[in-house]
N, CA, C and O atoms as a Tripos MOL2 file, in Angstrom:
@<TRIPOS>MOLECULE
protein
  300   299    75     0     0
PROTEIN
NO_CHARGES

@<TRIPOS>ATOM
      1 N          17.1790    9.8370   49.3810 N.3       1 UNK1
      2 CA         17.9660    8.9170   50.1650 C.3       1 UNK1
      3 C          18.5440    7.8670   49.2090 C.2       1 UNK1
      4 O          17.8620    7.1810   48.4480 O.2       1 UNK1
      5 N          20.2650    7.8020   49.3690 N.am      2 UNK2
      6 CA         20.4880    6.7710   48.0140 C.3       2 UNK2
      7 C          21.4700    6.1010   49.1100 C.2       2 UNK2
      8 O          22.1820    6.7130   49.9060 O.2       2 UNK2
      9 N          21.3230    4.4840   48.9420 N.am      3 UNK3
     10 CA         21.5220    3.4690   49.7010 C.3       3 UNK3
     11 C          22.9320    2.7040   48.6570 C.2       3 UNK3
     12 O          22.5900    2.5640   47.4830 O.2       3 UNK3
     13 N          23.9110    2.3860   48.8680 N.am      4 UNK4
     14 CA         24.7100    1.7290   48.4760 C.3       4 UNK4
     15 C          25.4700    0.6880   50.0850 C.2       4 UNK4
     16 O          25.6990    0.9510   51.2650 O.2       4 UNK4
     17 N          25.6100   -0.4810   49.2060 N.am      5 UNK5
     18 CA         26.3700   -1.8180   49.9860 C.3       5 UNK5
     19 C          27.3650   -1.4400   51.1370 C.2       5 UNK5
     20 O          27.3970   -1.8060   52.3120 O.2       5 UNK5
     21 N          28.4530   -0.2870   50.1690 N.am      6 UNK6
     22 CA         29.2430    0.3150   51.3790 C.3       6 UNK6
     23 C          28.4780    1.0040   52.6540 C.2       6 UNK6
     24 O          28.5920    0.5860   53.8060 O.2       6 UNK6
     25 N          27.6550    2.1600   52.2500 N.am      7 UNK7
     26 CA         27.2380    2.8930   53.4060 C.3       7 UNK7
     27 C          26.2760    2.1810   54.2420 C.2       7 UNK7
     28 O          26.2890    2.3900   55.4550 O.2       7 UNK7
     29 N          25.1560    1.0810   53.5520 N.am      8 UNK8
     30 CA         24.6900   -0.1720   54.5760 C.3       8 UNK8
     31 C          25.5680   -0.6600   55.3190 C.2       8 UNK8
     32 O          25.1360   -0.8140   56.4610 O.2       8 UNK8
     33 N          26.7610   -1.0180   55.1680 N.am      9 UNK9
     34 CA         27.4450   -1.8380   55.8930 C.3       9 UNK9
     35 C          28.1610   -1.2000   57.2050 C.2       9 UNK9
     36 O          28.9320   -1.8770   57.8840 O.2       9 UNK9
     37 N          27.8380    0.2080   57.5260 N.am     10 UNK10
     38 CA         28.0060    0.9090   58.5090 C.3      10 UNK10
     39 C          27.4620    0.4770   59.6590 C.2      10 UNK10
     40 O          27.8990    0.2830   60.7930 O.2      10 UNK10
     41 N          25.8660    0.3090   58.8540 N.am     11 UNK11
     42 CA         24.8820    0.0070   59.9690 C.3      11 UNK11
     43 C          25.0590   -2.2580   60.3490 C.2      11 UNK11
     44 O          24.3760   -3.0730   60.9700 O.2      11 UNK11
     45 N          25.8260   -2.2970   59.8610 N.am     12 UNK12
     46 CA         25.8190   -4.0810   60.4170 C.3      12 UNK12
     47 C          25.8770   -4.1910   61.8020 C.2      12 UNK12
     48 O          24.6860   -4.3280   62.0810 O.2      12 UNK12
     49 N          26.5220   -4.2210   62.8990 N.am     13 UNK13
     50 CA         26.7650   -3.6520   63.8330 C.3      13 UNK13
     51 C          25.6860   -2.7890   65.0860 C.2      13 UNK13
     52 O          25.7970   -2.6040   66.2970 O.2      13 UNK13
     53 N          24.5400   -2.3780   63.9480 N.am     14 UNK14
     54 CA         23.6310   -1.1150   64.7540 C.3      14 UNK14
     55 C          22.9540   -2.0310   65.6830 C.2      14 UNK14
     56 O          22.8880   -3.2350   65.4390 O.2      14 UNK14
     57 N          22.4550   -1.5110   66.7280 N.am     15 UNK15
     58 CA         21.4130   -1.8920   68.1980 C.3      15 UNK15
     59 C          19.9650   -2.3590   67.6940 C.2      15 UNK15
     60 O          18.9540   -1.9570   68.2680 O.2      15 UNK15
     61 N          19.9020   -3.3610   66.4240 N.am     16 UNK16
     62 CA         18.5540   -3.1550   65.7980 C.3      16 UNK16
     63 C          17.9450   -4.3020   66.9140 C.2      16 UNK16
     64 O          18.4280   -5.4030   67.1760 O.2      16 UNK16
     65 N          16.7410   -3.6730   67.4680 N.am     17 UNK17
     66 CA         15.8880   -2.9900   66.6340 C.3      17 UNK17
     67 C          16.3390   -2.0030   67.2410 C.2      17 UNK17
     68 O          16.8580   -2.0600   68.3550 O.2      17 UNK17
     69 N          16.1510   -0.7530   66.4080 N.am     18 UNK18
     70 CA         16.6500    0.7800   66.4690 C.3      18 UNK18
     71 C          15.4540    1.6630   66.1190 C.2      18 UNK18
     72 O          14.5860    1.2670   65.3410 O.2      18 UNK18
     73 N          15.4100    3.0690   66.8020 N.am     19 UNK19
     74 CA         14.6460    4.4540   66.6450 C.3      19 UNK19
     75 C          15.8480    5.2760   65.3090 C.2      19 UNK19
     76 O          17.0230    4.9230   65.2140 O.2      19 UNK19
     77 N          15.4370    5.9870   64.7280 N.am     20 UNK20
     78 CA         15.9420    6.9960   64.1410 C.3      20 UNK20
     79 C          16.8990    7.7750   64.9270 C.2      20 UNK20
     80 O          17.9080    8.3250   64.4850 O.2      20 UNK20
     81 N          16.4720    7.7680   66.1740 N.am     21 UNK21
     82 CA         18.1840    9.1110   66.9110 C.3      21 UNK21
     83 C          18.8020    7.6260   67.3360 C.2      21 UNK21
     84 O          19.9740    7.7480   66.9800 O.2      21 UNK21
     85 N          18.6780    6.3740   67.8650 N.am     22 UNK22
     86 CA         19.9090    5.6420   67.8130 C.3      22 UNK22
     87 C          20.7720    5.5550   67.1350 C.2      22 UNK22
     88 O          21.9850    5.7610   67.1750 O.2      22 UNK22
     89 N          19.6390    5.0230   66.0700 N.am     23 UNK23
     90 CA         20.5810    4.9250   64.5040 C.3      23 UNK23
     91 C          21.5890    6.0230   64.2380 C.2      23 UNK23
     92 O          22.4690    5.7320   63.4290 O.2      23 UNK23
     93 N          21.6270    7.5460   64.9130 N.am     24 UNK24
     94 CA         21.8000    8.2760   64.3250 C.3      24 UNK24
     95 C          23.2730    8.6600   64.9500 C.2      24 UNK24
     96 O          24.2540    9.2270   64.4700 O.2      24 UNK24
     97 N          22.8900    7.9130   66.6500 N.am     25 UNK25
     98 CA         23.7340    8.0570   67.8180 C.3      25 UNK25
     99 C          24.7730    7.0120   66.8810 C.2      25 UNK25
    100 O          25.8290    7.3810   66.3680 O.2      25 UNK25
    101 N          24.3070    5.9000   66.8160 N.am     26 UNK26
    102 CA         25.4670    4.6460   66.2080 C.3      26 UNK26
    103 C          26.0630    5.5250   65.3170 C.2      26 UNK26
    104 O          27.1480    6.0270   65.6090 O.2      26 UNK26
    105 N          25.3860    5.8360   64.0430 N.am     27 UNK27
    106 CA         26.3420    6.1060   63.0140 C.3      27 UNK27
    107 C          27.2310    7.0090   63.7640 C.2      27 UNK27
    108 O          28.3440    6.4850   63.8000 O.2      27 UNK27
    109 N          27.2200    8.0430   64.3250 N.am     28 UNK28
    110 CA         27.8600    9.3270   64.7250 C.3      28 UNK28
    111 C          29.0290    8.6600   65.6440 C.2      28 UNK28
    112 O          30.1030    9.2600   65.6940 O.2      28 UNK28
    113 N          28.9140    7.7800   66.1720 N.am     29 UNK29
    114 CA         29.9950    7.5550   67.2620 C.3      29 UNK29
    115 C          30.5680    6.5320   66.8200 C.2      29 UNK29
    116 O          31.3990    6.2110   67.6700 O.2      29 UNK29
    117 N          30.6160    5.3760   65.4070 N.am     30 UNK30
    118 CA         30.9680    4.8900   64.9040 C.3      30 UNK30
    119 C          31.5770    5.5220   63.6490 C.2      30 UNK30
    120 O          31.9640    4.6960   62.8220 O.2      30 UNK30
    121 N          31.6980    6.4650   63.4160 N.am     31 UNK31
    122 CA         32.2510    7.2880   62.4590 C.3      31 UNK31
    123 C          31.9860    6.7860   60.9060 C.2      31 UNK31
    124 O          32.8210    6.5930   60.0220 O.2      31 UNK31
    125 N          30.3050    6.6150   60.8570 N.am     32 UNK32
    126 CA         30.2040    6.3480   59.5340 C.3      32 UNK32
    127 C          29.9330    8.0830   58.5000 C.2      32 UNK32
    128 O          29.7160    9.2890   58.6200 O.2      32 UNK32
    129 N          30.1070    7.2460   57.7660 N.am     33 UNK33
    130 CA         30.0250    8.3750   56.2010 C.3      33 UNK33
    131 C          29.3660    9.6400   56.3720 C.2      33 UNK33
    132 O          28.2220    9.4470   56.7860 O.2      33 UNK33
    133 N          29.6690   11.0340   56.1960 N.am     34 UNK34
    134 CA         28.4470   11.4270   55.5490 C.3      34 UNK34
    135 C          27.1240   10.6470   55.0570 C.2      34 UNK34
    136 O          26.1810   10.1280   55.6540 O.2      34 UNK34
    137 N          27.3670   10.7480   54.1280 N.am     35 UNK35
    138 CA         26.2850   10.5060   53.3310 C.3      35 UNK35
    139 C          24.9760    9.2870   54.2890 C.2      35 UNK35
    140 O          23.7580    9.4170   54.1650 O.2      35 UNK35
    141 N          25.6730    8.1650   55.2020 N.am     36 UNK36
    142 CA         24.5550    7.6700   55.9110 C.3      36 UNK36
    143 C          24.4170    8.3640   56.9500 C.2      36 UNK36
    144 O          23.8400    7.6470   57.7680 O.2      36 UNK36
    145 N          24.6640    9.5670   57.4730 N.am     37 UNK37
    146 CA         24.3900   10.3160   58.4860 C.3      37 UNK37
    147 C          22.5650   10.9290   57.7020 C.2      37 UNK37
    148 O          21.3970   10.7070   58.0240 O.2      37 UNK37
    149 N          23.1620   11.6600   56.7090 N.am     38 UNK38
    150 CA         22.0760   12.3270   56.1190 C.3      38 UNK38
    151 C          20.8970   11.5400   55.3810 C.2      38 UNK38
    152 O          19.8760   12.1240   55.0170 O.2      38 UNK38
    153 N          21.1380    9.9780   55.1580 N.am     39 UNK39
    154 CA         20.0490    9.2590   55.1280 C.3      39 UNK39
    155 C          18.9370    9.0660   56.3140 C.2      39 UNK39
    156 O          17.7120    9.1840   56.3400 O.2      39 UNK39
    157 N          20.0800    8.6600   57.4280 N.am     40 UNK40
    158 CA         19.4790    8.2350   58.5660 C.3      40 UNK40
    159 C          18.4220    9.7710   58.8020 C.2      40 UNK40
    160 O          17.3340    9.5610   59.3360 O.2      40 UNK40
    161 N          18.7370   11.1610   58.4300 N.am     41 UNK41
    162 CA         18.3420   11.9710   58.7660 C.3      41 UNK41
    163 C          16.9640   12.0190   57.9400 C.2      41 UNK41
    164 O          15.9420   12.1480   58.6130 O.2      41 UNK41
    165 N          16.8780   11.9520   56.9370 N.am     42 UNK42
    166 CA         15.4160   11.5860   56.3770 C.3      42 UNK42
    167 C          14.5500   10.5020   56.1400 C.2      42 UNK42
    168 O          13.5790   10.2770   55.4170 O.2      42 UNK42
    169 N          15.3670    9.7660   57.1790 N.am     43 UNK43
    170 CA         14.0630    8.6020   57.4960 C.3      43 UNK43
    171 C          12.8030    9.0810   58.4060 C.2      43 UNK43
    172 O          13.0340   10.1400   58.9900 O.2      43 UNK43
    173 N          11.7550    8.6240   58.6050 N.am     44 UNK44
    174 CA         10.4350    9.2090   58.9730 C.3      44 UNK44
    175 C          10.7500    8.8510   60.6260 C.2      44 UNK44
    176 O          11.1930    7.8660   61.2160 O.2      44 UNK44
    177 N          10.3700    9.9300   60.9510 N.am     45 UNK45
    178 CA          9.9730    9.9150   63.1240 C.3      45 UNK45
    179 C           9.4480    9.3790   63.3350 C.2      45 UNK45
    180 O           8.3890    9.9750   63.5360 O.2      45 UNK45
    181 N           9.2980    7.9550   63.5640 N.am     46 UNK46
    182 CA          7.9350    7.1040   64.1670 C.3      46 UNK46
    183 C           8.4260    6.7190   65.3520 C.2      46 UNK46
    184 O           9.6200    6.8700   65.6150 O.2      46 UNK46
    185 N           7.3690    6.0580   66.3940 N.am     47 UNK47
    186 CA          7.4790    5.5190   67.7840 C.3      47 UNK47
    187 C           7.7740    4.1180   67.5000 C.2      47 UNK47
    188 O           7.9450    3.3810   68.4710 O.2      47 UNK47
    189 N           7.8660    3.6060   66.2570 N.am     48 UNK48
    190 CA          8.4250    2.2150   66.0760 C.3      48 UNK48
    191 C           9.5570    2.0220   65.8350 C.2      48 UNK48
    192 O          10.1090    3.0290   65.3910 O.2      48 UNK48
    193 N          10.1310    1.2350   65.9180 N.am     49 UNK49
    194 CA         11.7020    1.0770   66.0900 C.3      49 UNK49
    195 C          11.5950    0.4030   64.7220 C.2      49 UNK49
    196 O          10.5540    0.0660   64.1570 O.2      49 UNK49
    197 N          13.1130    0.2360   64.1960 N.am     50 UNK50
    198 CA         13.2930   -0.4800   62.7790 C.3      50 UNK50
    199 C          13.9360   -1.6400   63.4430 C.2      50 UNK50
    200 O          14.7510   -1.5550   64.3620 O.2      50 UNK50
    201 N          13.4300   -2.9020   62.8130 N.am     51 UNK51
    202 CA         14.1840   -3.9010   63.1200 C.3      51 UNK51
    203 C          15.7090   -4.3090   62.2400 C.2      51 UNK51
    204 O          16.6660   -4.9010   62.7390 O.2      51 UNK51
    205 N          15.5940   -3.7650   60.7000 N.am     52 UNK52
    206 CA         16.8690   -4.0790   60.4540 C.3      52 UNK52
    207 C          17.2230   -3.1310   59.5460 C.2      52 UNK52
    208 O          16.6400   -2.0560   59.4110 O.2      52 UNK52
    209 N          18.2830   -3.5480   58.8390 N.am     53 UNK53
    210 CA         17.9260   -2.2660   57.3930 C.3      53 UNK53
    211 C          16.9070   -2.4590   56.3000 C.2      53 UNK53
    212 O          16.3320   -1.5830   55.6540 O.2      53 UNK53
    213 N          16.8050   -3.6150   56.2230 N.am     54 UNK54
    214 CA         15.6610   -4.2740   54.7670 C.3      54 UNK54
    215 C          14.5810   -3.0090   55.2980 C.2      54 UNK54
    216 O          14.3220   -2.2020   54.4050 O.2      54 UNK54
    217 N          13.9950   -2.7720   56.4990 N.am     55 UNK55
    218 CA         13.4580   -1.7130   56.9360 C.3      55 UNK55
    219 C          13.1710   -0.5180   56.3310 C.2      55 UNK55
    220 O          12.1150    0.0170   55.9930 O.2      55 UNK55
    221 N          14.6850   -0.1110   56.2410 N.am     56 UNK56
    222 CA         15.1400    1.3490   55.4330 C.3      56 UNK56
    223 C          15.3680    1.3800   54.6030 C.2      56 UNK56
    224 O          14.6920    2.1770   53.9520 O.2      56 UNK56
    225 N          16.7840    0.3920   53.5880 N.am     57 UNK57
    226 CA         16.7610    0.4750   52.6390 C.3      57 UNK57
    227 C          15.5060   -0.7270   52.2460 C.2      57 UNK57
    228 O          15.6390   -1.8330   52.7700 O.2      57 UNK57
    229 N          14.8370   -0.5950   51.7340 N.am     58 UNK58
    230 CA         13.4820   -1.7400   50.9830 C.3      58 UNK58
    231 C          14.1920   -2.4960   50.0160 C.2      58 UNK58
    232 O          13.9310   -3.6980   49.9640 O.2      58 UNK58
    233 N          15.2050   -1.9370   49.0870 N.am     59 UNK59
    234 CA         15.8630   -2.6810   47.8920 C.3      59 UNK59
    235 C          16.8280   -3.8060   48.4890 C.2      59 UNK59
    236 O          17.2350   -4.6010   47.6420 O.2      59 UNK59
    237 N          17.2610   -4.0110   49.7920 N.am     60 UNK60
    238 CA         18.2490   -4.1430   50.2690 C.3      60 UNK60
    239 C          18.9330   -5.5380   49.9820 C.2      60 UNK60
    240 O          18.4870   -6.4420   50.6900 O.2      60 UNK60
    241 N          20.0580   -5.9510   48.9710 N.am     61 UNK61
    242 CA         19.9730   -7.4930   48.3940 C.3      61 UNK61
    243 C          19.8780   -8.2190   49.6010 C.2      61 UNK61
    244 O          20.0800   -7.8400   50.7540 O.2      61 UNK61
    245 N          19.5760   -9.1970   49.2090 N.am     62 UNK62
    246 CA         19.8530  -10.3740   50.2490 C.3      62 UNK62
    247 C          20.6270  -11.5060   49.4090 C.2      62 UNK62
    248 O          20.9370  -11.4400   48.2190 O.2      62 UNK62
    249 N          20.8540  -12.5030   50.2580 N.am     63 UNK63
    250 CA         21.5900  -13.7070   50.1810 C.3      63 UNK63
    251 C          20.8530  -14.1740   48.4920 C.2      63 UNK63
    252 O          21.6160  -14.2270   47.5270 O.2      63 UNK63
    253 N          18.9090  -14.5710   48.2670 N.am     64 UNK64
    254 CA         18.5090  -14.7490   46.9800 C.3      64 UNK64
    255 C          19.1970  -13.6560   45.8880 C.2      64 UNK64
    256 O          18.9650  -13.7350   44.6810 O.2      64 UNK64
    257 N          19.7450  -13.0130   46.2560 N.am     65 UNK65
    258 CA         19.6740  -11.9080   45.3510 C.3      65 UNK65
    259 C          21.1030  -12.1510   44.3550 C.2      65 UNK65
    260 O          21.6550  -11.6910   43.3560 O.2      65 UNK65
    261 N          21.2240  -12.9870   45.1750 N.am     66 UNK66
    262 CA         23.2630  -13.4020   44.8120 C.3      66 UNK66
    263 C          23.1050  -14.8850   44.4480 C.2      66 UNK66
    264 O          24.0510  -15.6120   44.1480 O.2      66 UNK66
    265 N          21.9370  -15.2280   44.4990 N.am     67 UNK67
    266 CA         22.0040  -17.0590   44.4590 C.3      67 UNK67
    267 C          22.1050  -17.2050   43.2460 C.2      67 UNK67
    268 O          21.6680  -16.4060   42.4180 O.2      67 UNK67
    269 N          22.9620  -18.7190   42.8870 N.am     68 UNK68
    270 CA         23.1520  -18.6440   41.1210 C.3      68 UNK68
    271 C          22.5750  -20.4020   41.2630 C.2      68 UNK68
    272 O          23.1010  -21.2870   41.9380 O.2      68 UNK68
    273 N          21.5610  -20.4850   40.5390 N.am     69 UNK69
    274 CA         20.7270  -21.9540   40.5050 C.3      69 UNK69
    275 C          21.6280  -22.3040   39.3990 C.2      69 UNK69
    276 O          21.9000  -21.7680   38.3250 O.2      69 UNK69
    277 N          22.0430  -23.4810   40.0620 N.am     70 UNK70
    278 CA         22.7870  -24.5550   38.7450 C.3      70 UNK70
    279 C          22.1830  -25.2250   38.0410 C.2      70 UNK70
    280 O          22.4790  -25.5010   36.8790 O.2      70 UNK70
    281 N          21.0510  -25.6590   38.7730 N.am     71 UNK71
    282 CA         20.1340  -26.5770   38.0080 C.3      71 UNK71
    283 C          19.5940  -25.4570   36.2380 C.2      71 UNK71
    284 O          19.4590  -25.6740   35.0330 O.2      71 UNK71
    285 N          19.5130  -24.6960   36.8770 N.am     72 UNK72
    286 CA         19.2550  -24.0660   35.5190 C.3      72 UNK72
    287 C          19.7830  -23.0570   34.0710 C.2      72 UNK72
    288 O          19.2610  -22.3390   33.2180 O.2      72 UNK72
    289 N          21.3480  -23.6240   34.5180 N.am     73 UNK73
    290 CA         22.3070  -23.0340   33.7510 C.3      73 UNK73
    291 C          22.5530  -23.6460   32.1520 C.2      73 UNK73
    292 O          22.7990  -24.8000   31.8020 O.2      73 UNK73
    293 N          22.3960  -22.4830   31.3920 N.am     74 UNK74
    294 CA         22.5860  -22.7850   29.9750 C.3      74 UNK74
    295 C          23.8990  -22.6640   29.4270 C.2      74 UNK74
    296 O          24.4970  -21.5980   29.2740 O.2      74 UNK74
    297 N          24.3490  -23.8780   29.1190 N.am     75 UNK75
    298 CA         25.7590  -23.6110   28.3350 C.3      75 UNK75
    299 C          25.9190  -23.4270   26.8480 C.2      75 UNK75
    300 O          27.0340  -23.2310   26.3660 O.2      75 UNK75
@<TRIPOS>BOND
     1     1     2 1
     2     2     3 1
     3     3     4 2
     4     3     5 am
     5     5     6 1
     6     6     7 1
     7     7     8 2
     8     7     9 am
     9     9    10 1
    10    10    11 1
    11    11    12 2
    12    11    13 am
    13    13    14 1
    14    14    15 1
    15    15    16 2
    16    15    17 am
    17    17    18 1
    18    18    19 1
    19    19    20 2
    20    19    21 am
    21    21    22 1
    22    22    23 1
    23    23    24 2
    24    23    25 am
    25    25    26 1
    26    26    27 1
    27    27    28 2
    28    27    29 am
    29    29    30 1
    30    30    31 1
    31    31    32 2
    32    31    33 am
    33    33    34 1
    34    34    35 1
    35    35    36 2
    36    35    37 am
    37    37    38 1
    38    38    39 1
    39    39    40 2
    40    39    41 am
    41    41    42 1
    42    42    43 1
    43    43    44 2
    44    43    45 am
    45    45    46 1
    46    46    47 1
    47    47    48 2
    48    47    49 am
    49    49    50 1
    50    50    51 1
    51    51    52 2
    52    51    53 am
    53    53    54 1
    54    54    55 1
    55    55    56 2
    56    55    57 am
    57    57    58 1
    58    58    59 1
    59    59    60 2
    60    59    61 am
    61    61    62 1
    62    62    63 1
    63    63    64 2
    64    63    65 am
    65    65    66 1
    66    66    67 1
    67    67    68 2
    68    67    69 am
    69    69    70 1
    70    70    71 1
    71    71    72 2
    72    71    73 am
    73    73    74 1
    74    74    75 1
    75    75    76 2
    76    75    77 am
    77    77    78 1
    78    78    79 1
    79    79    80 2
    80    79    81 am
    81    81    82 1
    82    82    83 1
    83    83    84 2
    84    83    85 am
    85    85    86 1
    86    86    87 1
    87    87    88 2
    88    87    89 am
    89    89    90 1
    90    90    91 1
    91    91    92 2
    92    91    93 am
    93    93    94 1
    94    94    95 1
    95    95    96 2
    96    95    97 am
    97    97    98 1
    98    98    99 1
    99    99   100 2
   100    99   101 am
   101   101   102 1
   102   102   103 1
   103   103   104 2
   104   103   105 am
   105   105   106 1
   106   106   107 1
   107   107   108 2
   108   107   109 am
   109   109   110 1
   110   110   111 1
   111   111   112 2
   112   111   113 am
   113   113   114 1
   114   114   115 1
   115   115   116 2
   116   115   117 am
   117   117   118 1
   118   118   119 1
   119   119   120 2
   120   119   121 am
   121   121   122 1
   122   122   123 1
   123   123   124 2
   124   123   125 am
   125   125   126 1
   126   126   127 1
   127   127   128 2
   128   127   129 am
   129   129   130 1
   130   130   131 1
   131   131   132 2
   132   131   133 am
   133   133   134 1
   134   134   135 1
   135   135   136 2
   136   135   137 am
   137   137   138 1
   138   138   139 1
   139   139   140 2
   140   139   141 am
   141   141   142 1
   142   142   143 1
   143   143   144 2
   144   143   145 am
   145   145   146 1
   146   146   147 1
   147   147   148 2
   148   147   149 am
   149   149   150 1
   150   150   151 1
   151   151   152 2
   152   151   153 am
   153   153   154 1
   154   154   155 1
   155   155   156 2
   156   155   157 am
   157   157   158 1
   158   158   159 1
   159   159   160 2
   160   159   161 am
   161   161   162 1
   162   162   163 1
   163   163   164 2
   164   163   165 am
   165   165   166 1
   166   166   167 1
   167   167   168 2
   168   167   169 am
   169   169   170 1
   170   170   171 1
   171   171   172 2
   172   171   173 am
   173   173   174 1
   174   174   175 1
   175   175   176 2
   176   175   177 am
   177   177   178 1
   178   178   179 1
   179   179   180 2
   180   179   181 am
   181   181   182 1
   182   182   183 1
   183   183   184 2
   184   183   185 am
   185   185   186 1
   186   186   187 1
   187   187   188 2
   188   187   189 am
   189   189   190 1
   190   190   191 1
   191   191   192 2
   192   191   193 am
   193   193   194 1
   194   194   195 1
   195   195   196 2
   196   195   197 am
   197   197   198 1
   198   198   199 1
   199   199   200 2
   200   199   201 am
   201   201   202 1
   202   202   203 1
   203   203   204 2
   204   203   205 am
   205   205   206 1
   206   206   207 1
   207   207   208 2
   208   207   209 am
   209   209   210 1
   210   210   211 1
   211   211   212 2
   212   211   213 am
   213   213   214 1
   214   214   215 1
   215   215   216 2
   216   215   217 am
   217   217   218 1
   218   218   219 1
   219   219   220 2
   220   219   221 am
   221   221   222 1
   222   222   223 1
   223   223   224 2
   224   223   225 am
   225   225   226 1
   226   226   227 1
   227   227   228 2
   228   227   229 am
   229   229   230 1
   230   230   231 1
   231   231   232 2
   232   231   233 am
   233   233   234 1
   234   234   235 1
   235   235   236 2
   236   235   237 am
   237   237   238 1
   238   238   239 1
   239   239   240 2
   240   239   241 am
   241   241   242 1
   242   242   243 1
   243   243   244 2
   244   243   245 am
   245   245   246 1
   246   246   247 1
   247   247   248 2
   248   247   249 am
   249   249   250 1
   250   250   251 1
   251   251   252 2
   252   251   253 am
   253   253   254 1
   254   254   255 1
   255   255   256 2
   256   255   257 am
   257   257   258 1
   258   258   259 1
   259   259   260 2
   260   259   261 am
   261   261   262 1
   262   262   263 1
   263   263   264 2
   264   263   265 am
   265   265   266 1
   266   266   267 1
   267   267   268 2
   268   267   269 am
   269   269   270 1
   270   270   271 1
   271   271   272 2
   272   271   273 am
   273   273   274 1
   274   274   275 1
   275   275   276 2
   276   275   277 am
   277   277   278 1
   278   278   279 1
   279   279   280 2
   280   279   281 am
   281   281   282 1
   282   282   283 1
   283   283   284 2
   284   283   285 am
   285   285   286 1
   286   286   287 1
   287   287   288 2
   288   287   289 am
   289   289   290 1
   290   290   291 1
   291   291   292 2
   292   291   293 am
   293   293   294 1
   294   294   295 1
   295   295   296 2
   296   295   297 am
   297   297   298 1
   298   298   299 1
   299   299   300 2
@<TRIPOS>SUBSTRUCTURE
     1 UNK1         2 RESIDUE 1 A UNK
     2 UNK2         6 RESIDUE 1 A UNK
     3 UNK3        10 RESIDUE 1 A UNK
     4 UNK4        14 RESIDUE 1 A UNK
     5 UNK5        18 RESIDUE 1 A UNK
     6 UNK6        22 RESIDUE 1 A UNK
     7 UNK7        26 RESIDUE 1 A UNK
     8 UNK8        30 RESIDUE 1 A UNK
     9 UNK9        34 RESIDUE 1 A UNK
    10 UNK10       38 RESIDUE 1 A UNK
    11 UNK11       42 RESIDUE 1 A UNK
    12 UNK12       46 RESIDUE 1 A UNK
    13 UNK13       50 RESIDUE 1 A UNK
    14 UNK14       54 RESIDUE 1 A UNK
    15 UNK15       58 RESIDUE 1 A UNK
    16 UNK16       62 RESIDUE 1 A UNK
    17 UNK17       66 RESIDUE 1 A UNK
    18 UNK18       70 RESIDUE 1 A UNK
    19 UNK19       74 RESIDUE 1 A UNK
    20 UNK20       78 RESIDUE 1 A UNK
    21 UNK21       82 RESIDUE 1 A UNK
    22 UNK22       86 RESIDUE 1 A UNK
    23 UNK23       90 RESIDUE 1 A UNK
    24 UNK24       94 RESIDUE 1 A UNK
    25 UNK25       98 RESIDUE 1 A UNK
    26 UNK26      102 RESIDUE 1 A UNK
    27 UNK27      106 RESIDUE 1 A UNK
    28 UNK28      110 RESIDUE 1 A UNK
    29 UNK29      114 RESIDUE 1 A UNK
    30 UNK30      118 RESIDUE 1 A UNK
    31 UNK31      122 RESIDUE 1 A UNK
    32 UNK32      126 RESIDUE 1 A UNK
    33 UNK33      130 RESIDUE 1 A UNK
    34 UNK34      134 RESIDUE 1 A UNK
    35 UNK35      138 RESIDUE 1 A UNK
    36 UNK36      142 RESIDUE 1 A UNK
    37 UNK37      146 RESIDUE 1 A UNK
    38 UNK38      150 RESIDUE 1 A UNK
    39 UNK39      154 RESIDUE 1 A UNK
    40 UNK40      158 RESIDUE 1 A UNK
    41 UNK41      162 RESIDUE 1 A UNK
    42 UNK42      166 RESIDUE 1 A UNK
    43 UNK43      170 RESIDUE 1 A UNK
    44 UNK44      174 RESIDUE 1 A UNK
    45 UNK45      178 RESIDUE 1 A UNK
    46 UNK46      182 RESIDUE 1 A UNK
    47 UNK47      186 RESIDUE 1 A UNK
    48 UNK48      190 RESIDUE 1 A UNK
    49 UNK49      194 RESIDUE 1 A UNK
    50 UNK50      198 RESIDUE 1 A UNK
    51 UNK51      202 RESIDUE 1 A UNK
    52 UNK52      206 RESIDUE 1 A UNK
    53 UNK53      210 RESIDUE 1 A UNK
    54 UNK54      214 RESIDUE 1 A UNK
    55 UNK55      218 RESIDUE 1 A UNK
    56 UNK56      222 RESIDUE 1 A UNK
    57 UNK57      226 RESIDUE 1 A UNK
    58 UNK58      230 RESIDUE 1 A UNK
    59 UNK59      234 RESIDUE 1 A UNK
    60 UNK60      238 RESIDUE 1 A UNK
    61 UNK61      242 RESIDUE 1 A UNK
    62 UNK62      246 RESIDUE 1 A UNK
    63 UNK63      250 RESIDUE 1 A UNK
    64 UNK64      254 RESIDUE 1 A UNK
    65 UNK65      258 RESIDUE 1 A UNK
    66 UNK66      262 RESIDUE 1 A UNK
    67 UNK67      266 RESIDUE 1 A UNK
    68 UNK68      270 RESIDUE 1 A UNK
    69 UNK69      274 RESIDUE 1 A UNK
    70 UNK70      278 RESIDUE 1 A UNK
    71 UNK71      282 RESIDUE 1 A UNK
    72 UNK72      286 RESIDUE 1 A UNK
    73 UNK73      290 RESIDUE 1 A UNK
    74 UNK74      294 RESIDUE 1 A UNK
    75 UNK75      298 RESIDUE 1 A UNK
């Protein structure tokens, strides 16, 4: 399963918290990618719903991930 910014951003939009066939219903009737069709397809069957993507993708940046501290900039 390989996760990129574009094909996350399919799922912004999704019914979270979400099951695996929602997710699967969204992508499909939202006309996302290949490629997140066949992610969504090897995510694991559980009776728990995912609350977001950080969920699925685990790497998933966030807002820290982009933060640039001034206080500690070397010129």
């Amino acid at each position: 399963m390989v996760w990129t910014l574009e094909l996350a951003s399919y799922l912004d939009d999704a019914p979270w918290p979400a099951n695996k066939i929602e997710l699967l219903d969204y992508a499909t009737r939202s006309g996302a990618q290949k490629e997140v069709i066949n992610n969504l397809l090897d995510l694991e069957d559980t009776d728990e719903p995912y609350e977001s993507i950080e969920e699925i993708w685990l790497d998933y940046p966030t807002d820290e991930d982009f933060f640039y501290d001034e206080e500690n900039k070397d010129f």
